[in-house]
C-alpha positions in Angstrom: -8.5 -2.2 -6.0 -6.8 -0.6 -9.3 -4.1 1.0 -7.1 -3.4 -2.3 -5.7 -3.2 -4.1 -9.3 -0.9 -1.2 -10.9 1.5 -3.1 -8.1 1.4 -6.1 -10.1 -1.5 -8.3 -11.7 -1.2 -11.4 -9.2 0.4 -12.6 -6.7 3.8 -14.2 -6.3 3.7 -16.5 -4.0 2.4 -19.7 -3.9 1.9 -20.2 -0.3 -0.9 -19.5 1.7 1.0 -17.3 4.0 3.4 -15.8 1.5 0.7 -14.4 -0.4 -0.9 -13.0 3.1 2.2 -11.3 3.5 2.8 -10.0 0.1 -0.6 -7.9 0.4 0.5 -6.3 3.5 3.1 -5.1 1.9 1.5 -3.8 -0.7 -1.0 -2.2 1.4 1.9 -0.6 3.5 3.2 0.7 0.2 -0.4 2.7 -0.5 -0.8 3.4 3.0 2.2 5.3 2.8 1.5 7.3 -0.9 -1.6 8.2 0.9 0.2 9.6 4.0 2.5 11.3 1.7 -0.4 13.0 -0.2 -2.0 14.5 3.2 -1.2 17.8 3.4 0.3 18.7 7.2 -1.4 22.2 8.6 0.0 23.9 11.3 -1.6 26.7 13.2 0.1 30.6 12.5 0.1 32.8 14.7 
């Protein structure tokens, strides 16, 4: 939940809806620092 508030203390929207879709986006946003911090193995050999 801190991750998600270092994106901004509250939400903009107004709406319902807006603010449903705001979220996702911020969740895509972490969803995708996370991917980036996963390291990719590959076998050798």
């Amino acid at each position: 939940m801190n991750c998600v508030k270092l994106l901004g203390q509250g939400l903009m929207a107004r709406d319902f809806d807006r603010q449903v879709a705001e979220l996702q986006v911020r969740i895509a946003v972490l969803n995708r620092y996370t991917a980036l911090g996963i390291p990719v193995t590959e076998p050798v050999g």
